[in-house]
C-alpha positions as CSV (number, residue, x, y, z in Angstrom):
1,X,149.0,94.4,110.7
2,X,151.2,92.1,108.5
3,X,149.3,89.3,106.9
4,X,151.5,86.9,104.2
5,X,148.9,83.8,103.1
6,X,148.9,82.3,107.2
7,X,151.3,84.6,108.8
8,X,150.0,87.2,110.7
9,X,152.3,90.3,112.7
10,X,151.1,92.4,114.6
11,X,151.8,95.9,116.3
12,X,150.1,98.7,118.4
13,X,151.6,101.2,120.7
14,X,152.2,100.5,124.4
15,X,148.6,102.1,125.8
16,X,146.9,100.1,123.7
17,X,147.5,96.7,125.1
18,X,143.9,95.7,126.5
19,X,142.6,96.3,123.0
20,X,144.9,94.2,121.2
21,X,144.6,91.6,123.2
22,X,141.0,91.3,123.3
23,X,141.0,91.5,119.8
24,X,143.5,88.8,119.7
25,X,141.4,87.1,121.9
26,X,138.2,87.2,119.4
27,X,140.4,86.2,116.5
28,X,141.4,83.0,118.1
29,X,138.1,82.1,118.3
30,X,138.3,81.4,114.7
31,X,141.7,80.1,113.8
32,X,144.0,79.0,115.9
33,X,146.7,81.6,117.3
34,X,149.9,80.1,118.0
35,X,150.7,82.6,121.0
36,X,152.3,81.6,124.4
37,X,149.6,82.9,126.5
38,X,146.2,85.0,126.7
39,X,148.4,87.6,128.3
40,X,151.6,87.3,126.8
41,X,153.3,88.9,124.1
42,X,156.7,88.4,122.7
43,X,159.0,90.8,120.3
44,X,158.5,89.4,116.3
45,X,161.0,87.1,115.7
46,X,160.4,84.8,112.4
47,X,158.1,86.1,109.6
48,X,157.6,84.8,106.5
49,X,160.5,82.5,106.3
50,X,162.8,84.9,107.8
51,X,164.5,85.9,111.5
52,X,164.3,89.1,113.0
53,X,166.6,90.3,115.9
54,X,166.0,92.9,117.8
55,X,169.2,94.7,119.4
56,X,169.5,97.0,122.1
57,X,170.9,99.7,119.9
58,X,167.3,100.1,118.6
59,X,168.1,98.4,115.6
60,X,166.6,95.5,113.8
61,X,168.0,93.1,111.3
62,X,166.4,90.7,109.0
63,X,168.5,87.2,107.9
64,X,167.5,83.9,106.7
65,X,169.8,82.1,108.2
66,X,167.6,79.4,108.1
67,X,167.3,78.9,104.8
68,X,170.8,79.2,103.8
69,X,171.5,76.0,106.1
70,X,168.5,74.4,103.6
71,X,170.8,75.1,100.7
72,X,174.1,73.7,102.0
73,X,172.1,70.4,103.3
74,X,170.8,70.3,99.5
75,X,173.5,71.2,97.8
76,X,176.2,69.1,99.8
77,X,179.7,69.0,99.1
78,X,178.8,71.0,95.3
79,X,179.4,74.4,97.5
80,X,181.7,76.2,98.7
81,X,181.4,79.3,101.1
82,X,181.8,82.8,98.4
83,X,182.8,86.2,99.7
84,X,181.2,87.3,96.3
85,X,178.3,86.3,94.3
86,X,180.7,85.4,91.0
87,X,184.8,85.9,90.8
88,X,185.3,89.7,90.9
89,X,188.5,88.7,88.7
90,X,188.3,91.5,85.4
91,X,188.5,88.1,83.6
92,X,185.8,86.3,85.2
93,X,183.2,89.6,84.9
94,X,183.8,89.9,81.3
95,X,183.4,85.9,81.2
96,X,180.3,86.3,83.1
97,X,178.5,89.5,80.7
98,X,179.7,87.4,77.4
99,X,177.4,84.1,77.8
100,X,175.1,83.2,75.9
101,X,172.3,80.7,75.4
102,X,173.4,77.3,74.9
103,X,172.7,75.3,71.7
104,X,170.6,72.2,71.7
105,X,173.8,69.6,72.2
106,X,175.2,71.3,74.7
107,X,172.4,72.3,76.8
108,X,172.6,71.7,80.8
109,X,169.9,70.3,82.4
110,X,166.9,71.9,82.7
111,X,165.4,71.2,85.5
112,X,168.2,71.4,87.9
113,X,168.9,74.7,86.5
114,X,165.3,75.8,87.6
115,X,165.7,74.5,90.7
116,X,168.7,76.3,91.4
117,X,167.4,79.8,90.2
118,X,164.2,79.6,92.4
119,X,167.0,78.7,95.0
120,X,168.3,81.9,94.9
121,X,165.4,84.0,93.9
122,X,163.8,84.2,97.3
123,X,167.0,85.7,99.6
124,X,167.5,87.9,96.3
125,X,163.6,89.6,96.8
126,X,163.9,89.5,100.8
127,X,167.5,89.8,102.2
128,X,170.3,89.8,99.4
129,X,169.4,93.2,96.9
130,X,172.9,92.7,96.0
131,X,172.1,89.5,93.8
132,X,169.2,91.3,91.9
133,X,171.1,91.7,88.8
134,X,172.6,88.4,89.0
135,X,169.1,87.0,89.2
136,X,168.0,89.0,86.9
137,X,170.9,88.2,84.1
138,X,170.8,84.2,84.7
139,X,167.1,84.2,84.3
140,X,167.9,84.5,80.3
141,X,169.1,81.3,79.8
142,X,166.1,79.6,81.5
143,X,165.1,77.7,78.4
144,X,168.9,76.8,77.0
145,X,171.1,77.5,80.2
146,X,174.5,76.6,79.5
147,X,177.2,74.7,81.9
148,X,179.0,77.6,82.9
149,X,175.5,79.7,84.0
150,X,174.9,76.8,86.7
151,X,178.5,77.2,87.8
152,X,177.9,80.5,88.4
153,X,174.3,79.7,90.2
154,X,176.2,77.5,92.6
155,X,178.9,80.2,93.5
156,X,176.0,82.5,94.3
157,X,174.4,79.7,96.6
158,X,177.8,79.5,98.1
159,X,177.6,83.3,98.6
160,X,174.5,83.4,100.0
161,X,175.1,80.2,102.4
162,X,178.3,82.6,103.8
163,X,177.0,85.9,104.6
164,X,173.1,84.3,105.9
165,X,174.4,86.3,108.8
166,X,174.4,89.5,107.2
167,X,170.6,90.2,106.6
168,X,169.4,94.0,105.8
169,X,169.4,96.2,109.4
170,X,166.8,98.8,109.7
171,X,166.6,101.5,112.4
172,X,169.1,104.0,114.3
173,X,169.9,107.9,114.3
174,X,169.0,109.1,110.9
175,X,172.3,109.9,109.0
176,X,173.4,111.8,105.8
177,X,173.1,109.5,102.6
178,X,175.9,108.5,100.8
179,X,177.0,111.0,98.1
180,X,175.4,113.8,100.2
181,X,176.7,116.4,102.4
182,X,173.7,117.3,104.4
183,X,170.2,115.7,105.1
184,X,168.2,117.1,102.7
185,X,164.9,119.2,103.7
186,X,162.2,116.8,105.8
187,X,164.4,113.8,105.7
188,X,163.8,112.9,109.1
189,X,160.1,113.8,108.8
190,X,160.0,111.3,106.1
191,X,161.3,108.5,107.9
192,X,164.5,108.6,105.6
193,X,163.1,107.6,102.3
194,X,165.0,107.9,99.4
195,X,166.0,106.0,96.2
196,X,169.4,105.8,93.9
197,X,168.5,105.3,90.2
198,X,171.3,104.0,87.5
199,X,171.8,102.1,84.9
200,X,174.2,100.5,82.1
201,X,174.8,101.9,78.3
202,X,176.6,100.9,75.4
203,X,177.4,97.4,76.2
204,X,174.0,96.0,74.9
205,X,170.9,97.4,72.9
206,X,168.6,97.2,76.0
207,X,171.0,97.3,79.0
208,X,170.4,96.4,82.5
209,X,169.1,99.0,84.9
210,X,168.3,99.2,88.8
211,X,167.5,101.1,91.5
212,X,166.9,100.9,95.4
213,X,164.7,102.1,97.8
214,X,166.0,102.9,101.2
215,X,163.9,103.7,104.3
216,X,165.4,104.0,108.0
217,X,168.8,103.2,106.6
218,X,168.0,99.7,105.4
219,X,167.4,98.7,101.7
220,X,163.2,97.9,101.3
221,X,162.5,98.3,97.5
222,X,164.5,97.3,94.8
223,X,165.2,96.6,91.4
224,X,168.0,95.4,88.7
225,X,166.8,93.8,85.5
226,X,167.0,94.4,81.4
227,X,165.5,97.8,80.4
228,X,162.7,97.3,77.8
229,X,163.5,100.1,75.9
230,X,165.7,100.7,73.4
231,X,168.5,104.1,74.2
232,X,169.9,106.1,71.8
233,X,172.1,107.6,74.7
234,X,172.9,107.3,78.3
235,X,170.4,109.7,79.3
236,X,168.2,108.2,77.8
237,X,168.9,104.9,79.9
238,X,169.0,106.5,83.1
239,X,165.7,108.2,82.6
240,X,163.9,104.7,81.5
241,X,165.6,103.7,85.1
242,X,164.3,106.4,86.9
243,X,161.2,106.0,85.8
244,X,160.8,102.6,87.1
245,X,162.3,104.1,91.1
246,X,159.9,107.2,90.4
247,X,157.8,104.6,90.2
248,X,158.6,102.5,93.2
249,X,158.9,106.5,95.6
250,X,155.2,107.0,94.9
251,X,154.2,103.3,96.0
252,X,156.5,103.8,99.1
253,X,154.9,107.1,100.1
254,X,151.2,105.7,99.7
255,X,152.4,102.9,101.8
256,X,153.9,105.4,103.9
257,X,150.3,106.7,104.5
258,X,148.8,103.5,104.8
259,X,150.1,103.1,108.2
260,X,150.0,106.7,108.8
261,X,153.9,107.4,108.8
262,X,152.9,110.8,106.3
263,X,156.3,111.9,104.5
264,X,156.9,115.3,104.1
265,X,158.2,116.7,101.0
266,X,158.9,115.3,98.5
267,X,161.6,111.8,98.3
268,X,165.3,112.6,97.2
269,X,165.9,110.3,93.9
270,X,170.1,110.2,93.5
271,X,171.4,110.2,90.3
272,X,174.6,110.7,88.6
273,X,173.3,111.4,85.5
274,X,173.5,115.5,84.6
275,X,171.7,115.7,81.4
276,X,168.9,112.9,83.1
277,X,168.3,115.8,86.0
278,X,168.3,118.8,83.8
279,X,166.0,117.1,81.2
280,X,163.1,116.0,83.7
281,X,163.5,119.1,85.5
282,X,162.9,121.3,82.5
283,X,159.5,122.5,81.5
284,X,158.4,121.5,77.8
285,X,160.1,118.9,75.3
286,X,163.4,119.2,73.5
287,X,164.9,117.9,70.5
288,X,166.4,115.2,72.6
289,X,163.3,114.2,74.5
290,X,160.2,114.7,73.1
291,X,160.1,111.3,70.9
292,X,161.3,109.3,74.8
293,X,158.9,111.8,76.6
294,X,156.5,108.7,77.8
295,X,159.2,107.7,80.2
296,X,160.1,111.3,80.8
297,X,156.8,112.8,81.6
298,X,156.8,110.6,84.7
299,X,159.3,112.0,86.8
300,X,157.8,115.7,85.4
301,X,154.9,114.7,86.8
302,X,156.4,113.4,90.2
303,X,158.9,116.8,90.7
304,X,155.5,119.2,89.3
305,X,153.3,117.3,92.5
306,X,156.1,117.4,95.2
307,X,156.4,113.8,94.7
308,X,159.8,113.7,94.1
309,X,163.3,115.7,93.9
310,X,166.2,114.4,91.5
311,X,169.5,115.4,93.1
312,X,172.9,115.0,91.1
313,X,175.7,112.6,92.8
314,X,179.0,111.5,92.0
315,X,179.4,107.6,90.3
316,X,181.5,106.8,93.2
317,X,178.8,107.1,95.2
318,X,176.1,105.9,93.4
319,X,174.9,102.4,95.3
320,X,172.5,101.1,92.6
321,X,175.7,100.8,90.1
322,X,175.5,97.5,91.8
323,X,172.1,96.4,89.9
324,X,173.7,97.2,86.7
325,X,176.6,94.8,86.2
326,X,179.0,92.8,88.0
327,X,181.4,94.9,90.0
328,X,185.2,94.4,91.6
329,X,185.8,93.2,94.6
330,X,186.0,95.9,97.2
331,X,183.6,98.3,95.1
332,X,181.1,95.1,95.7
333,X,181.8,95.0,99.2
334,X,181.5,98.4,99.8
335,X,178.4,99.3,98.2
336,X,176.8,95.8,99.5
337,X,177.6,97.5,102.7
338,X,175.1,100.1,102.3
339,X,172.9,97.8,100.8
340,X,172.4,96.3,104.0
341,X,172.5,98.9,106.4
342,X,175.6,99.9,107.9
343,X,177.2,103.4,107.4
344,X,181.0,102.6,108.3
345,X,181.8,101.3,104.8
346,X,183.9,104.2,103.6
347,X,186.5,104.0,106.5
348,X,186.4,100.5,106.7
349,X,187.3,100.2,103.3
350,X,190.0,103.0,103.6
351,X,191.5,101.3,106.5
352,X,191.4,97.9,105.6
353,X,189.9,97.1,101.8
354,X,190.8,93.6,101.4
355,X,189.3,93.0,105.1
356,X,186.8,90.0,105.3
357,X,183.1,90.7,105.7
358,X,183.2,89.1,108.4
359,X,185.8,91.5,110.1
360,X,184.2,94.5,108.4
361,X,180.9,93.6,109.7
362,X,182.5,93.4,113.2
363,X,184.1,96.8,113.0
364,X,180.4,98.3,111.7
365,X,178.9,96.7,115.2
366,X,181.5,98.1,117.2
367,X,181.4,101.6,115.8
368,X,177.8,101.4,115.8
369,X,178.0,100.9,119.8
370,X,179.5,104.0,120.1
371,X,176.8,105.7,118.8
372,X,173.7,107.3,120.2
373,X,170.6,105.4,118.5
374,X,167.2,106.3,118.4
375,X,164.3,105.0,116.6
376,X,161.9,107.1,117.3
377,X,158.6,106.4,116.1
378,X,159.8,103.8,113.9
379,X,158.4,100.6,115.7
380,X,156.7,98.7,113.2
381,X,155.2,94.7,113.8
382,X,157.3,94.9,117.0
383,X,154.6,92.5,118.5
384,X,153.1,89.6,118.1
């Protein structure tokens, strides 16, 4: 069962049918269930405020495409359709990581600045993990929000109001994870649950940090806001950061149990970090950790129990670089990409980098027909 405040989801496996429906039946003698029949069920198609489609591939991807026509209707002629969230120009990122709090003269106005961040705060928790540091970032200057901050709030509006269509796709034949070679051991026996940690250093005294959750090829958990520690080093910074995904892995493997989909082993966190790995996988305290071992003892704890295994990738590949500051143009695209589910990035990219997301998106489905899909035991709320 799915239950947000009064919507309700539901799903059971075929043989069970008769049961659910006389349960169904029983519950509707109490509140009303909007259903088309005392017989009929139909696939789960809007949930909490957003649209699922179900494909034939065995696939399912979740938009809110519905929404994003709210915020053109609201925001009128003051948008314009955005391939990015802000201008991937070098000049316009640096712009973007410089700003600061405006004074009391030259403040914007309040309100509307609110309005506009709770705009884009609810695709960035449900279907756009690519805006999470954005979010995160513009929420500083809540109190004294400058004019250029709201500039940059209505560019991501016009971001989000042209790739609605995009959505984060869950499902299909297992594959490798980026910056991998091979699955590592019980990956498919853990539904493909893993996490990339990163995070920023030397730019500010506390900088930004994220990480992502990924199960069944789709982005579910993540993360990319301010540490709230103070680093003396990078590895210090990432470990802060992967203490907050360690964090995040347990919750997704007691969830995993919840509704008995047990993992096996223990979840792959990827990190491109070498002195981070070495450091929470040795035994005792060194000179360089004992006095940050409160955010190192974590992940000890987490590798000791089986929890969770750290495993060293390249930067190139590492996909939560994307929660820690604002990113050039194709590296966006391609890590956005992953974000939401699709797995033809790399050669899309090679092939064609300054292609449209539209026409990369294209490409992804057509590759993506060629391939053999199963989900397995992976059908979750499929009825309602």
């Amino acid at each position: 069962m799915a239950v947000f405040v009064d919507d309700v989801a539901a799903g059971f496996k075929p043989e069970v049918k008769t049961e659910y429906l006389a349960m169904r039946a029983e519950y509707s003698k109490i509140i009303n269930v909007d259903c088309r029949g005392p017989e009929k069920i139909v696939p789960l198609e809007a949930f909490i405020g957003t649209e699922i489609e179900w494909h034939a591939d065995r696939t399912v991807t979740i938009t809110q495409q519905a929404y994003a026509r709210k915020l053109a209707a609201k925001f009128g002629s003051k948008l314009q359709s955005q391939s990015s969230p802000i201008p991937t120009s070098k000049a316009a990122r640096e712009r973007f990581e410089a700003m600061e709090p405006a004074s009391e003269e030259t403040r914007f106005d309040v309100s509307l600045y609110l309005s506009a961040m709770g705009d884009i705060g609810w695709p960035t928790i449900m279907t756009f993990p690519q805006l999470a540091y954005y979010h995160s970032f513009l929420g500083q200057f809540m109190m004294s929000p400058p004019q250029e901050a709201y500039d940059f709030l209505l560019h991501i509006i016009g971001y989000i109001v042209g790739n609605a269509s995009v959505g984060i796709t869950f499902g299909g034949a297992l594959r490798v994870p980026m910056g991998l070679d091979v699955m590592p051991p019980n990956f498919a026996q853990s539904y493909g649950t893993y996490a990339y940690t990163d995070s920023s250093w030397n730019k500010k005294p506390r900088p930004y940090g994220g990480h992502v959750v990924f199960r069944c090829h789709g982005a579910w958990m993540w993360s990319g806001k301010c540490l709230k520690v103070v680093a003396d080093s990078s590895m210090e910074a990432e470990t802060a950061q992967g203490s907050r995904a360690t964090k995040d892995l347990i919750w997704a493997r007691q969830m995993s149990t919840h509704v008995q989909r047990f993992m096996m082993g223990p979840a792959y966190l990827l990190c491109d970090n070498k002195a981070m790995t070495e450091a929470v996988n040795k035994d005792g305290a060194s000179q360089r950790t004992r006095y940050f071992e409160r955010a190192t003892v974590l992940i000890k704890y987490a590798i000791m129990r089986n929890l969770v295994a750290t495993t060293l990738i390249s930067t190139e590949h590492m996909v939560a670089d994307i929660f820690t500051k604002p990113l050039e143009r194709d590296t966006f695209r391609r890590l956005s990409s992953v974000l939401n589910g699709y797995r033809s990035y790399a050669q899309l990219l090679v092939d064609a980098p300054t292609a449209s997301i539209a026409t990369m998106l294209q490409k992804t489905s057509d590759y993506a027909n060629q391939v053999y899909h199963s989900l397995a035991d992976h059908d979750l709320a499929r009825y309602v």
